[in-house]
C-alpha positions in Angstrom: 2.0 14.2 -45.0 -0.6 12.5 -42.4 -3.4 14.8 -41.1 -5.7 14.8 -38.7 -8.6 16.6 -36.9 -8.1 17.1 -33.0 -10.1 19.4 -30.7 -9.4 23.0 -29.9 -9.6 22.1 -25.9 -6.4 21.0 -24.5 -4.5 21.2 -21.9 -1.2 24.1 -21.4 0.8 20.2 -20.8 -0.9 18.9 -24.0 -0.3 22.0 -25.9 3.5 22.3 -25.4 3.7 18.9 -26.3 2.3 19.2 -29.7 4.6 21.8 -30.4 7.8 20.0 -28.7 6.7 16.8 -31.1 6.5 18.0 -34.5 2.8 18.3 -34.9 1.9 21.7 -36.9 -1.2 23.3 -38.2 -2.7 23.4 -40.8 -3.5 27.0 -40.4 -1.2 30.0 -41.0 -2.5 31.4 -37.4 -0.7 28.0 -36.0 -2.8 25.6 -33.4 -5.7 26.8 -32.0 -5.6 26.3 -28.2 -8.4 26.8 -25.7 -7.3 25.5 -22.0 -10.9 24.3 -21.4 -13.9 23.6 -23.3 -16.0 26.4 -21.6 -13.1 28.9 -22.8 -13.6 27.6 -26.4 -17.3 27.7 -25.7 -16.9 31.6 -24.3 -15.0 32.0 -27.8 -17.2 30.6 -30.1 -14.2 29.5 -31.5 -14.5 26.7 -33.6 -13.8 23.1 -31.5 -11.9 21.1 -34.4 -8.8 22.1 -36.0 -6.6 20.5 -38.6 -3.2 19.1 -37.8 -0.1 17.6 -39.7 1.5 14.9 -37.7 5.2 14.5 -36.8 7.1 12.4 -40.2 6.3 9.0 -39.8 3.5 9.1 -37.5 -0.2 7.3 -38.6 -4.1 7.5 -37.4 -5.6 4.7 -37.4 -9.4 4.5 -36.7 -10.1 2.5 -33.5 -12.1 -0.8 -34.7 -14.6 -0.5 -31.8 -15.1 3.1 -31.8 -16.6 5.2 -34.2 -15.1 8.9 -33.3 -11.9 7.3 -31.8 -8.4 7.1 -33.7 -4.6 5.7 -32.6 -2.3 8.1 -33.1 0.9 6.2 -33.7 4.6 7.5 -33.5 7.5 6.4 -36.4 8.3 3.0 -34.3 4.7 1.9 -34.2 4.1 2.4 -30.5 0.9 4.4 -29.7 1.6 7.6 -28.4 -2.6 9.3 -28.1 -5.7 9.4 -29.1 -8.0 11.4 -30.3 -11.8 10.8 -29.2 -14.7 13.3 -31.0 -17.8 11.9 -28.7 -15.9 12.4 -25.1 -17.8 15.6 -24.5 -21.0 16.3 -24.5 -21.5 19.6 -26.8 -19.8 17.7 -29.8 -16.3 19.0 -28.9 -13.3 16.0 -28.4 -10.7 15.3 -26.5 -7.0 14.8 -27.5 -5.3 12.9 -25.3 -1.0 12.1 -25.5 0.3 9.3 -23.7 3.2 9.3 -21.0 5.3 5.8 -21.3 5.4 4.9 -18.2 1.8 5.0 -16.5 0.2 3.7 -13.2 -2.9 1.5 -13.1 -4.7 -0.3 -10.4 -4.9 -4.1 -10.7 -7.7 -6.3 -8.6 -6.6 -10.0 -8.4 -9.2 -11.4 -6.0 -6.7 -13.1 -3.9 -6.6 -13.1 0.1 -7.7 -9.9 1.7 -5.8 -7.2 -0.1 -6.4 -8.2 -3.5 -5.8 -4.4 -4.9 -2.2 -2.9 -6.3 -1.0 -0.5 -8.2 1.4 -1.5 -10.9 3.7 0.2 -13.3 3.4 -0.3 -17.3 5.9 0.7 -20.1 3.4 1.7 -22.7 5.9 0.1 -25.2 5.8 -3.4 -23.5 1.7 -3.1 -21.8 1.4 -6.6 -20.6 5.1 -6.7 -18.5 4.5 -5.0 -14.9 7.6 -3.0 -14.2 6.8 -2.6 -10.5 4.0 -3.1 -8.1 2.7 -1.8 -5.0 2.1 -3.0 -1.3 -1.2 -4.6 -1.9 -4.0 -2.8 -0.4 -8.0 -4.1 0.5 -9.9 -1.7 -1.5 -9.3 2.2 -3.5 -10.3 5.3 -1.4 -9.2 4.5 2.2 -5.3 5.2 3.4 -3.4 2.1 2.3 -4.4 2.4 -1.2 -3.1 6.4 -1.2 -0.2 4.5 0.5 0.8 2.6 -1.8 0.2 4.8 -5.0 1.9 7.0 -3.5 4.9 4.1 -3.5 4.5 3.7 -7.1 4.5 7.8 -7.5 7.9 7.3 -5.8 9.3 4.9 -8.3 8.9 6.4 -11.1 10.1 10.0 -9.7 13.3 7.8 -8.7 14.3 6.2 -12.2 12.3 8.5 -14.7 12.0 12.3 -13.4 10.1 13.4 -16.2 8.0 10.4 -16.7 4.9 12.9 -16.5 5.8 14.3 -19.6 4.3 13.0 -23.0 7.4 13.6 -24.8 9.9 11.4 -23.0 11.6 7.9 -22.7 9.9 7.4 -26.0 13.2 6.9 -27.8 13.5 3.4 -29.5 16.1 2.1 -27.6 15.6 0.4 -24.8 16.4 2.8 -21.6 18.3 1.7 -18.9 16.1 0.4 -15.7 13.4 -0.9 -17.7 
């Protein structure tokens, strides 16, 4: 039985997905949730709380970091993190990853040297699909196109918004 610390702020997405991946609490009352910090902060609640992870999952202390640790799933893949100096009252943040995620990309090449790109969390370094390149972030073309990548994903992975799918370890069709 692996146990870990994670903050009492989360996110309604974040809290159903603890529940929907095994995760349970130490505590007979179950996990404490608070959907912001200034709600936990209202409560006086307390701002930690002790989980039990999902069989098979691990923590692993970030080398870099000192109040940062991997969670990682049964297959190895790393599925959160948990980061105790994100806020600035002491309070952390959890944070569970989708598997497919979107991420700008600057290759300074030409005069649109901006894209968006799409990453399988399992397999970071392998773009799955890029954008219409763009000339910098914040002005039309760049909403364009990450609104292509957006449209992508919506087409070959409905739920890819949700922390709990496509995690399965075989491969999935269209990747």
């Amino acid at each position: 039985m692996t146990t870990i610390r994670i903050p009492t702020g989360m996110s309604e997405q974040t809290f159903a997905a603890l529940a929907s991946l095994g995760f349970r609490s130490t505590d007979p009352d179950g996990i404490r949730h608070f959907s912001s910090n200034e709600e936990r902060r209202a409560s006086d609640g307390p701002t930690e709380q002790e989980v039990i992870l999902p069989e098979g999952w691990i923590v692993e202390r970030k080398k870099s970091a000192t109040n940062w640790w991997n969670v990682r799933d049964e297959n190895g893949y790393r599925r959160g993190h948990v980061d105790f100096g994100a806020l600035e009252d002491g309070g952390g943040e959890l944070m569970l990853y989708t598997r497919y995620v979107t991420r700008d990309d600057y290759r300074p090449t030409g005069k649109h040297p901006f894209m968006y790109e799409v990453v399988d969390r399992r397999y970071p370094k392998q773009s799955l699909f890029t954008s219409t390149r763009f000339r910098r972030c914040g002005i039309p073309e760049a909403e364009t196109a990450l609104a292509e990548v957006h449209a992508w994903l919506d087409e070959r992975f409905p739920e890819w918004r949700d922390p709990t799918k496509y995690w399965s370890p075989t491969p999935i069709a269209g990747t």
